[in-house]
C-alpha positions in Angstrom: 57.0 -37.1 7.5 56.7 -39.6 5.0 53.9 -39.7 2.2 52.5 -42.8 3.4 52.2 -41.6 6.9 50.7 -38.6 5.4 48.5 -40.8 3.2 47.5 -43.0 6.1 46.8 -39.9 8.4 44.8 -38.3 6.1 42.8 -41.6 5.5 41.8 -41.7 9.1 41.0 -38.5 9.0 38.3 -39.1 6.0 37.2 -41.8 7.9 36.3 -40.5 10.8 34.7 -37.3 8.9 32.8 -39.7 6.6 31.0 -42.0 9.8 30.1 -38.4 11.9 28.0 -36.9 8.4 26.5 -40.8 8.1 25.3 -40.7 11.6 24.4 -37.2 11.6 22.4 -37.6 8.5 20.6 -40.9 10.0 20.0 -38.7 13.3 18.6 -35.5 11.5 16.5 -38.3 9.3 14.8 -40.2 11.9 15.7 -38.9 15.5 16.8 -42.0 17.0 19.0 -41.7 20.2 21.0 -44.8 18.5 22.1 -42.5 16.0 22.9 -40.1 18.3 25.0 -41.7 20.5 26.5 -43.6 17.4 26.9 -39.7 16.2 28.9 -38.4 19.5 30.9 -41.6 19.6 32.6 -40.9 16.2 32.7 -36.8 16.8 34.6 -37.9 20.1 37.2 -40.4 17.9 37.3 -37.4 15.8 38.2 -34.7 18.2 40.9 -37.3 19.8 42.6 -37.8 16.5 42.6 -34.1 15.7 43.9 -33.2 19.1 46.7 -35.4 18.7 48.0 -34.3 15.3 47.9 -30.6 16.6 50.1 -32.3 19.8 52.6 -33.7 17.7 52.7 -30.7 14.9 53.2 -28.2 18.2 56.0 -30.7 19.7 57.7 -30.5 16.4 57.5 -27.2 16.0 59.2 -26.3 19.8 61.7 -28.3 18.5 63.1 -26.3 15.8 63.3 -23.1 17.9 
């Protein structure tokens, strides 16, 4: 893997971190179910991204045995 992939990967995954603390902040602030939902939505994206990088790290890894 390339640095930019790396780069870009581990941009996302800031990203994603960075909008579930915003949310999570505005929830615990002022208990809107907006913020919630806007919370869960992102933790969702989040656990979808992760999944998918430990998918392709354990295909890569089958590989080399």
């Amino acid at each position: 893997m390339d640095n930019e992939t790396l780069q870009k990967k581990f941009d996302r995954l800031l990203e994603l971190s960075r909008r579930v603390r915003g949310y999570r902040k505005e929830y615990e602030k002022y208990h809107a179910s907006v913020d919630w939902e806007k919370t869960r939505y992102w933790e969702r994206k989040l656990d979808a991204f992760i999944k998918t990088e430990l998918k392709v790290r354990d295909s890569k890894q089958k590989e080399l045995f």
